[in-house]
C-alpha positions in Angstrom: 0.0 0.0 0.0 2.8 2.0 1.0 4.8 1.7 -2.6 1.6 2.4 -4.6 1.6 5.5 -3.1 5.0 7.0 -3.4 5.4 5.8 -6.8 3.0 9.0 -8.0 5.7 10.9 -5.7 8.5 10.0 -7.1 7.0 10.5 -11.0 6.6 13.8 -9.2 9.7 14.4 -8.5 10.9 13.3 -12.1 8.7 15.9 -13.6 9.7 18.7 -11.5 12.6 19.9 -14.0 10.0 19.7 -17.1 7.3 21.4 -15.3 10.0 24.3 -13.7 10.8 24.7 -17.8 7.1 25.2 -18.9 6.4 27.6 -15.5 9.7 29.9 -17.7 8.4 29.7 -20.9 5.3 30.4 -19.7 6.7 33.5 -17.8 8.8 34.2 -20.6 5.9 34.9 -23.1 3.8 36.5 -21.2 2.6 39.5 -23.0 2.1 41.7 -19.9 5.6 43.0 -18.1 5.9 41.0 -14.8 9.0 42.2 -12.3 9.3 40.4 -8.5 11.5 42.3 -6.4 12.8 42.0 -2.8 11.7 44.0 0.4 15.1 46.2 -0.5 13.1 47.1 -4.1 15.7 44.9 -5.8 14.6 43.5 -8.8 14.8 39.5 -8.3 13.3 38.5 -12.1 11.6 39.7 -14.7 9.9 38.5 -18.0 11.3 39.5 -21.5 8.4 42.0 -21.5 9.3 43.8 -18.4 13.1 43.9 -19.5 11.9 45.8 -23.3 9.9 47.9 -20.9 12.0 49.0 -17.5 15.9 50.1 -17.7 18.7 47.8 -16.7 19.4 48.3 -13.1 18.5 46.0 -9.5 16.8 48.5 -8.4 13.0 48.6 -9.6 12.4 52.5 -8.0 15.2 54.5 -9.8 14.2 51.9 -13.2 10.4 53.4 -12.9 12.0 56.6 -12.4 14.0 56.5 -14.9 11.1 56.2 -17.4 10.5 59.7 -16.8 6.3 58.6 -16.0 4.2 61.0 -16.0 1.4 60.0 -13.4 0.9 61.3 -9.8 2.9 58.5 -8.6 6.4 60.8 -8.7 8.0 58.9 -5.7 8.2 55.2 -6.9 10.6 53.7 -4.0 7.1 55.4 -1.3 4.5 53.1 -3.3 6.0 50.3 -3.4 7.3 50.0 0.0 3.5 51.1 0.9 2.3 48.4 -1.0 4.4 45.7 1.1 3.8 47.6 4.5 0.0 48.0 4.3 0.0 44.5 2.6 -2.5 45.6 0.3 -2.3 45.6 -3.7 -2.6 48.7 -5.5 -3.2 49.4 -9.2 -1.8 52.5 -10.9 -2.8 53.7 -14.4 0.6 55.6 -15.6 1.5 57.6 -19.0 5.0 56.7 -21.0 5.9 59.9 -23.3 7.5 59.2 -26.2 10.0 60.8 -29.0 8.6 64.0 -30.3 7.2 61.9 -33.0 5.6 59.2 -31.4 2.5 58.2 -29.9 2.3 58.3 -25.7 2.3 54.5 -23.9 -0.2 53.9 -21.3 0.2 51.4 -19.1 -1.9 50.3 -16.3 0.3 48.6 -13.6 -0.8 46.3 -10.5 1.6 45.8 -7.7 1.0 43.2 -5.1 3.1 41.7 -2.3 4.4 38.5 -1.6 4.2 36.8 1.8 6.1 34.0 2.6 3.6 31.5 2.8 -0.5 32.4 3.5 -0.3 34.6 6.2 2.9 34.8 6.2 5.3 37.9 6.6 5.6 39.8 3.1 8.9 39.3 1.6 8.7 41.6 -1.6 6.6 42.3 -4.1 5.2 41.5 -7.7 4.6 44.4 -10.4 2.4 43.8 -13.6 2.5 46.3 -16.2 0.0 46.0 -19.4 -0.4 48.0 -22.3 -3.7 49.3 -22.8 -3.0 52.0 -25.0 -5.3 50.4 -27.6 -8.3 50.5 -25.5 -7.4 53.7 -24.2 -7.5 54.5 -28.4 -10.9 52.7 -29.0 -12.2 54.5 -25.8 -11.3 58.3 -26.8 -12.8 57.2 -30.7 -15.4 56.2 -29.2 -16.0 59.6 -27.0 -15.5 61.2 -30.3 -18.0 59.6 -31.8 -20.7 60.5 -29.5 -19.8 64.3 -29.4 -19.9 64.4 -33.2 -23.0 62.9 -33.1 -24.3 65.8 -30.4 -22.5 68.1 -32.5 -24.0 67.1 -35.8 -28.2 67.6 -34.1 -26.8 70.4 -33.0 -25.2 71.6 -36.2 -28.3 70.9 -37.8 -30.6 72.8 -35.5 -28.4 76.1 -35.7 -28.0 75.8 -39.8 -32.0 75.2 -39.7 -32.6 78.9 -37.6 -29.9 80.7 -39.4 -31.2 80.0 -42.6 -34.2 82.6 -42.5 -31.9 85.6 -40.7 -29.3 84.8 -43.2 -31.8 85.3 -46.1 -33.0 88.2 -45.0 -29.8 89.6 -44.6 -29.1 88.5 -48.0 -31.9 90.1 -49.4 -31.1 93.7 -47.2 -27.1 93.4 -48.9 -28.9 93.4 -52.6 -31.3 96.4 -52.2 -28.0 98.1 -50.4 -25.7 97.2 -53.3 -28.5 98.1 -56.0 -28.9 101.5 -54.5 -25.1 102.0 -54.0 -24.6 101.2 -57.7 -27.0 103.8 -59.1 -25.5 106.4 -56.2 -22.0 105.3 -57.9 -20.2 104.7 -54.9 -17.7 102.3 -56.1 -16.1 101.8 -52.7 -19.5 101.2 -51.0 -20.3 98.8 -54.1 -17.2 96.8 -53.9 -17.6 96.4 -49.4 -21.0 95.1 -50.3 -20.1 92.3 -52.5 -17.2 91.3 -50.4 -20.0 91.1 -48.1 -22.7 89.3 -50.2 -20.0 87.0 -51.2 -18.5 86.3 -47.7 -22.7 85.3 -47.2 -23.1 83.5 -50.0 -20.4 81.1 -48.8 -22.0 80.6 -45.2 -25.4 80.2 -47.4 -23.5 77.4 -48.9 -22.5 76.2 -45.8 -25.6 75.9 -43.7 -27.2 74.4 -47.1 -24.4 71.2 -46.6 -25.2 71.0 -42.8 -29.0 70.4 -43.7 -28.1 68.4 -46.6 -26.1 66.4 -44.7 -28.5 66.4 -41.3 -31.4 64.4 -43.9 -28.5 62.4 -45.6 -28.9 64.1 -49.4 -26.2 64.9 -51.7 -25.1 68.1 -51.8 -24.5 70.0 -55.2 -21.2 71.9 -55.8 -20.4 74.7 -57.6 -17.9 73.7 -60.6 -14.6 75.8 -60.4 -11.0 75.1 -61.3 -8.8 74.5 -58.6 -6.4 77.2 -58.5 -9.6 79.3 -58.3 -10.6 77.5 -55.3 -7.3 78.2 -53.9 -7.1 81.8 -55.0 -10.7 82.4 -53.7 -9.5 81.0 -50.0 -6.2 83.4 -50.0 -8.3 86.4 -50.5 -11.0 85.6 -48.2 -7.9 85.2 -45.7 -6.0 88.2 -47.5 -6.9 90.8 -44.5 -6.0 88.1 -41.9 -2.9 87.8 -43.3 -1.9 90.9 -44.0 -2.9 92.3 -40.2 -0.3 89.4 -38.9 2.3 90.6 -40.9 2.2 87.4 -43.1 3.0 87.1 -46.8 1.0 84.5 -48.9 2.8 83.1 -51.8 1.1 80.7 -54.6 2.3 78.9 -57.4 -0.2 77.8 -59.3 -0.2 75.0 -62.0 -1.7 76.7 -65.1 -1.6 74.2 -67.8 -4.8 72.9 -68.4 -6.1 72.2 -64.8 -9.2 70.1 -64.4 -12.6 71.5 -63.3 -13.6 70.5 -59.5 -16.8 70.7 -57.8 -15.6 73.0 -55.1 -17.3 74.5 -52.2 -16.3 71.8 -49.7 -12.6 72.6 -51.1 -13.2 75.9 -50.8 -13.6 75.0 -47.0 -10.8 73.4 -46.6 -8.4 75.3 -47.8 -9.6 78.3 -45.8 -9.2 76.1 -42.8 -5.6 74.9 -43.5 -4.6 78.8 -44.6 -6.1 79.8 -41.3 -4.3 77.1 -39.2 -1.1 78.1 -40.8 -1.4 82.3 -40.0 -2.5 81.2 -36.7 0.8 79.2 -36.6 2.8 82.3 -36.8 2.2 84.8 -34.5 5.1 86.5 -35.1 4.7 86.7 -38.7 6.0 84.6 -41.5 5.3 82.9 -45.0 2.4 80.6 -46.5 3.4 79.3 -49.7 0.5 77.6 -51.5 1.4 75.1 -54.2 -0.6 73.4 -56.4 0.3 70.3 -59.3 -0.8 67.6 -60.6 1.2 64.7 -60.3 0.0 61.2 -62.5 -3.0 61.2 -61.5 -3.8 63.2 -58.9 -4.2 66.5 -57.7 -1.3 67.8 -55.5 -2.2 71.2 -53.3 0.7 72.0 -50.3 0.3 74.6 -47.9 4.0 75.5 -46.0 4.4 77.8 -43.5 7.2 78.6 -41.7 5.4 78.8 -38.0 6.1 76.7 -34.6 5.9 73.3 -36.3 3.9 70.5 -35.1 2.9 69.9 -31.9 4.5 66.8 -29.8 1.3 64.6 -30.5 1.5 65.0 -34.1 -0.4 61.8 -34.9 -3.3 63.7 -33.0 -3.6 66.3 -35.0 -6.7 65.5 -37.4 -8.9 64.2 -35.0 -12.1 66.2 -34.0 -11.8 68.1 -30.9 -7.7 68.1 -30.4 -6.5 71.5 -30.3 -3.0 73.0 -28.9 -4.6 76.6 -28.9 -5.7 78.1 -25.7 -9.1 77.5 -24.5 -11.6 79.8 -26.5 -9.6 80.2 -29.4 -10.2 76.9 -31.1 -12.8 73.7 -30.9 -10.1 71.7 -32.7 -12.9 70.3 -34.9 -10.9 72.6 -38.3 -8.5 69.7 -39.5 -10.9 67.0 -38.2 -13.4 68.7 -40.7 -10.6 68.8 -43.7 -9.7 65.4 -43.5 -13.4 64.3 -43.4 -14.1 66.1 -46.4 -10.6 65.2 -48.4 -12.0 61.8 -47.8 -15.3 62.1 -49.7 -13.0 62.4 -52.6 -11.0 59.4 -52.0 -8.2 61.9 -51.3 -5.8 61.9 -48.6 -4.2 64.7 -46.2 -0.9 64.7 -44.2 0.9 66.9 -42.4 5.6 66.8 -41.7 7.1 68.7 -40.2 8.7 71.8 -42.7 12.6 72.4 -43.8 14.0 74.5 -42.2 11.2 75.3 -39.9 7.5 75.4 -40.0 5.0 72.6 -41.2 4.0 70.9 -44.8 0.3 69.8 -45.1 -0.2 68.3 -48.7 -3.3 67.7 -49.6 -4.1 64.9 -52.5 -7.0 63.9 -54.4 -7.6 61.8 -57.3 -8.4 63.8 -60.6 -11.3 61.2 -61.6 -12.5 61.4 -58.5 -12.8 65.4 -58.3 -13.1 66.4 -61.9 -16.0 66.7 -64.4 -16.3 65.4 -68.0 -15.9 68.0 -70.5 -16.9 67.4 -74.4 -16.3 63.4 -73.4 -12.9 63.7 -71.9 -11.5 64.5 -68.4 -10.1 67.6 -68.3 -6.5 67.9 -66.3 -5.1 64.6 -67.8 -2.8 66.3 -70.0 -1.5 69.0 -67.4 0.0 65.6 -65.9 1.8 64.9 -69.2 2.8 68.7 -70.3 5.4 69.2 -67.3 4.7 73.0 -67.4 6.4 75.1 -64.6 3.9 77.1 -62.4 3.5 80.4 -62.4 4.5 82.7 -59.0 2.2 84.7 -57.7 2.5 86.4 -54.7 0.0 88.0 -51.7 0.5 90.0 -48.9 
């Protein structure tokens, strides 16, 4: 009875090396960072995780330290030792800055202790580190989602009681800039249709947030793109010019296509006003436009502050470096959502030798409108012309 019993013991035994070897790998491959360290905060073991994670060093305190975390939690060597003395686990949610050009690391990190035995005295301590930056990503997307959805009823309501004032202003600027006309006031004439153009656009405007609130197509007005561009400079011309910024353009004139452009009209006003406000000091905006293949190539350089440390940030709706009341950060969201509709693409580096480089691309067939048969703009990609210089200021 007695041998029947140790046998299993022994086999045991035997196993003990094989089984130590799968507890490594095991501990090894965890995806998680896992660190045990002694009462004195040495570090006793760690996975290969926590080793790509925390600096060499034995001691786990000056390693977290040494990531340079930015979290409440400044003294590290005071919470762990709490965590051993009080003999209760505690779980921290801690921020990893990156390179200038990388995306923050959030971790969220439990630290427990380690007795002896159960109920034992506590003889050091385990830390867990996981990387939840993902969910941290799919959280704030999420967030996002739900204020632009506020944002759009709301957008809709306001474009639905502006619509009547607007047209009556409208109306008001006509009979002004009839009787202005017959009174010969050239100045007063040409203030007024500055004016009845500048409400024309927000017409436009409030007629695409409707459009859009009831899911219809819009309808754009057909315009080449260099006048689309052109149009945006001078309804930024005075902006400009009262920030001491000049606004250079070279334009592609051979042959460019025809683009239904009011939403581009839009945009280009928003990344021309992103780029004055980017030099408060005053500067230059040079506005390029090409086409290269088959697409339409527009870049807007400045040579402002550059990008901001979270450049990958920058397009999404509601992230904004400017102080509170001065932007909603909802501008470049609003670009990018609208390059899309036309299959385009928008990016943003950083500018040499200072400043930064937005280019703007969009398809040709995608943007452009048959004429006679043909798509107009495909041999501007062929005819290698130089653009012409034009400057504003």
């Amino acid at each position: 009875m007695d041998q029947t019993r140790s046998q299993p013991q022994n086999t045991s035994v035997a196993d003990r090396p094989a089984l130590q070897a799968v507890f490594e790998a095991i501990f090894e491959s965890l995806p998680m960072a896992v660190v045990v360290f002694d009462r004195r905060l040495e570090i006793v073991v760690r996975n290969e995780a926590a080793k790509a994670l925390i600096p060499e060093g034995p001691d786990l305190s000056a390693a977290l330290a040494g990531l340079t975390v930015e979290s409440r939690y400044e003294d590290w060597a005071a919470e762990l030792r709490k965590v051993m003395e009080t003999d209760l686990a505690r779980r921290i949610d801690v921020t990893l800055p990156r390179g200038e050009d990388q995306a923050e690391v959030f971790l969220n990190m439990l630290i427990s202790p380690l007795r002896r035995d159960r109920g034992g005295e506590t003889i050091g301590g385990l830390l867990m580190a996981e990387d939840v930056t993902a969910n941290i990503g799919m959280q704030r997307r999420l967030a996002v989602s739900e204020r632009l959805a506020a944002v759009g009823k709301l957008a809709a309501r306001v474009a639905h009681e502006l619509n009547n004032p607007l047209d009556g202003i409208l109306r008001y600027t006509n009979l002004a800039l009839r009787l202005a006309a017959e009174g010969g006031d050239s100045k007063l004439v040409g203030f007024l249709e500055n004016a009845r153009t500048g409400m024309l656009r927000m017409s436009e405007i409030i007629r695409d947030l409707l459009d859009f609130s009831r899911s219809t197509p819009s309808t754009f007005q057909q315009a080449t793109l260099n006048k689309i561009v052109e149009d945006a400079v001078s309804a930024l011309d005075g902006r400009a010019q009262e920030a001491n910024i000049t606004v250079v353009c070279n334009f592609h004139q051979t042959d460019m296509p025809v683009v239904r452009g009011s939403n581009l009209f839009q945009v280009f006003c928003n990344l021309i006003k992103n780029a004055i406000d980017a030099m408060p000091n005053g500067g230059t905006v040079t506005l390029t436009t090409r086409i290269i293949t088959d697409d339409i190539v527009v870049t807007i350089a400045d040579t402002g502050i550059g990008l901001p440390r979270q450049a990958d940030r920058i397009f999404e709706a509601f992230f904004t470096t400017k102080p509170p009341g001065q932007g909603t950060g909802l501008g470049l969201a609003v670009c990018k959502e609208l390059i899309e509709k036309y299959s385009g693409t928008i990016t943003a580096e950083p500018n040499t030798p200072r400043g930064t480089l937005v280019t703007v691309r969009i398809p040709v067939i995608s943007c452009t409108s048959l004429v006679g048969g043909r798509l107009r703009g495909r041999a501007a990609s062929d005819s290698g012309a130089e653009p012409q210089k034009t400057l504003h200021s």
